[in-house]
N, C-alpha and C positions, 0 to 999 in steps of 0.2 A: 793185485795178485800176479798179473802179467810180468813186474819184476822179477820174481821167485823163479818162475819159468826160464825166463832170459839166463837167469843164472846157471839153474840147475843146466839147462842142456849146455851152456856153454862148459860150465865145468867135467859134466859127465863126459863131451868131448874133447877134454883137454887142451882149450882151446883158453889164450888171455883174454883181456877185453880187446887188446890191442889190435889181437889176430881178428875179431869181430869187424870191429871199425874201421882195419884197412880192408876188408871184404865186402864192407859197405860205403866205404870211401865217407869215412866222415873223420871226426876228431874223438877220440878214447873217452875224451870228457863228455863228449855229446853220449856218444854210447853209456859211458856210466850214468849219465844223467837219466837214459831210460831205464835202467835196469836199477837202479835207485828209487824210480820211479818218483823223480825229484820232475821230470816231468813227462808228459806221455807220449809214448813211442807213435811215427806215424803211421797210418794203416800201410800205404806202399812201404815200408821199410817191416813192419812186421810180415807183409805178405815176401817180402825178398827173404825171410828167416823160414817162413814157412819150406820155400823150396830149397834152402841152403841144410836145414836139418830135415826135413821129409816130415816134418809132422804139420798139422791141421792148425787153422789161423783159430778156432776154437779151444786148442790146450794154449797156443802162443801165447793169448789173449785173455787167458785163467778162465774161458766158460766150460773145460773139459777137464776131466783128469788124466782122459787116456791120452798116452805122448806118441801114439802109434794110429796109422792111421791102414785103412784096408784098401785105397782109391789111390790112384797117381796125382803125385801134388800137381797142382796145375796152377798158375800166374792166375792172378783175382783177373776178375772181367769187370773192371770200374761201372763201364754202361749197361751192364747184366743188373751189378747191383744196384744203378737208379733206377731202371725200369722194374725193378722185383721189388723195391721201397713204393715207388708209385702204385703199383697191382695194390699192395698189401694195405695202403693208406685207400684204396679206394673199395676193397671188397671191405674192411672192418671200417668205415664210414669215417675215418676219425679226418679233421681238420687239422692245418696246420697250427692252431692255436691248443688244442690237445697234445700234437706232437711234441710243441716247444715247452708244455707243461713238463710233460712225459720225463724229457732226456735237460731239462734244468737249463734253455737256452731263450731266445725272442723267437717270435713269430717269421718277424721275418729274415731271421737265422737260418731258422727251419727247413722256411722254401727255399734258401738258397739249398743248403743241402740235398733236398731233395730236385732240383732244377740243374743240377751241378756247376752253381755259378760259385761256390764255396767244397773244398773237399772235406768229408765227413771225419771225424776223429777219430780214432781208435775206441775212446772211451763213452764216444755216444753214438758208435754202429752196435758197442755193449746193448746198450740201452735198448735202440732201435729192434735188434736182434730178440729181447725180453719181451720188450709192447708187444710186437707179433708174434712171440713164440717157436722163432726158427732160427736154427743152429746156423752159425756163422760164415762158413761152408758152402753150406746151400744159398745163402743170402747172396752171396758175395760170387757165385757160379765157380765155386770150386769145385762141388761135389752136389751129384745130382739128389 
């Protein structure tokens, strides 16, 4: 879903893929490649979109529909968002081996993500974000 996004803002703001990828310093094809969703964009690179359009890592990310947001964007907080994964894995009981059920990965995949010896993917902070039931945002210390 996150492709669709990519596009529509880029288009609404008239902007090429070109103009994208040298704002992100990558290659046009890299860029198309996420917005094809040929493969998945990285969370740090979605979080740089967040602030370059003003909208929420929650619509980037297709778990929102609003493209508007009411809070000042703010840079994800990486160590916010382990310690607020850790909280949540420990007040809802769940194990790492539930986890890795959860988001379709190994066990001990899991804990590296959660440990932050591995960085999370875009497609299973998704995930993550569903198990516990809390908006993207909040996860990730964007928005209180």
């Amino acid at each position: 879903m996150f492709n669709e996004r990519l596009k529509i803002l880029r288009e609404n703001n008239d902007f090429k893929q070109k103009d994208i990828a040298d704002f992100l310093q990558c290659k046009r094809s890299t860029y198309a490649n996420w917005e094809n969703e040929t493969i998945i964009i990285p969370l740090d690179i979605a979080d740089r979109l967040t602030l370059f359009y003003k909208v929420s890592l929650s619509y980037i990310l297709g778990q929102s529909s609003k493209n508007y947001i009411d809070y000042p964007v703010v840079k994800m907080n990486y160590k916010y968002l382990l310690k607020k994964l850790k909280e949540l894995k420990e007040i809802n009981n769940h194990s790492y081996e539930k986890i890795a059920e959860y988001i379709a990965t190994s066990k001990s995949t899991a804990y590296k993500y959660f440990v932050g010896n591995l960085k999370i993917p875009s497609d299973k902070l998704i995930l993550l974000s569903e198990l516990y039931n809390i908006d993207l945002d909040v996860l990730c210390g964007k928005k209180d």
